[in-house]
N, C-alpha and C positions, 0 to 999 in steps of 0.2 A: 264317443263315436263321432266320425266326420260324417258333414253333411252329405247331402246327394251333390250338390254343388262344389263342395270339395273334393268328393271322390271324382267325381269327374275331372276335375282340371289338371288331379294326379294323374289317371291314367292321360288325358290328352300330353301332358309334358314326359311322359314314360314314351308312349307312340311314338310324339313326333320325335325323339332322341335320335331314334332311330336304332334303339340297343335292345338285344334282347328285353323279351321272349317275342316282341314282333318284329324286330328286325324291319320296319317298314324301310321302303327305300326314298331317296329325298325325291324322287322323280315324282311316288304314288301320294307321298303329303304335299308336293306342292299340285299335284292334281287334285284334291281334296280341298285344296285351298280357294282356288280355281272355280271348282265347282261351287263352292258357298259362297263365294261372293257372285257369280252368275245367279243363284237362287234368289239372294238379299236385294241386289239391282231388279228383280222384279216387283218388288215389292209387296212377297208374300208373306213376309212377318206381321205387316201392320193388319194383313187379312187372316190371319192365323187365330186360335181359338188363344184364347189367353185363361190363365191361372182362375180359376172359377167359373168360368165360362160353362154352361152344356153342353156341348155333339150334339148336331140335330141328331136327328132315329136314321138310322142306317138298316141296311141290309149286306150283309157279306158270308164267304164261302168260309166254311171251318174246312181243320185239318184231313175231315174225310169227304171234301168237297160237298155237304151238305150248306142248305141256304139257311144262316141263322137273322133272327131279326134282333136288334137292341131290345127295341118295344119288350118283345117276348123275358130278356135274358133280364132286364130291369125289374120285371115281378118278382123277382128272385133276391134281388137287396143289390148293392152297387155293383158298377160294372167296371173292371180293367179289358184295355183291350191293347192287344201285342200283335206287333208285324213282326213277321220274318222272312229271310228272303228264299223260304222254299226249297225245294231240292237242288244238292249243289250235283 
């Protein structure tokens, strides 16, 4: 099985082809392009959590806009945590 690092850089050379199934268009990858070097010039990777690192303790809204705590969800055994971008 390929790693997560290889699977990824398949679908990023799939994307940016520009060929089906996402058809992306060259205007929206080189905005995408664009945008991550804007991000990078700030210089938020070297402030970024790195590969073993903890997440301080957080507080954030689950799906049914209730307030969940890490602290809390961590008694429980390890924690994944997933963004999404909400209602389209």
């Amino acid at each position: 099985m390929a790693s997560l690092q290889q699977r990824l850089d398949e679908f990023k050379k799939s994307f940016e082809s520009g060929a089906p199934p996402y058809n992306a268009p060259y205007e929206a990858i080189e905005t995408m392009h664009r945008a991550t070097a804007e991000l990078k010039a700030t210089g938020i990777e070297e402030r970024a959590l790195k590969v073993g690192h903890r997440a301080p303790s957080f507080t954030l809204f689950n799906q049914d806009h209730a307030q969940i705590e890490s602290t809390d969800l961590l008694r429980h055994g390890p924690l994944v945590v997933s963004f999404f971008r909400g209602h389209w």
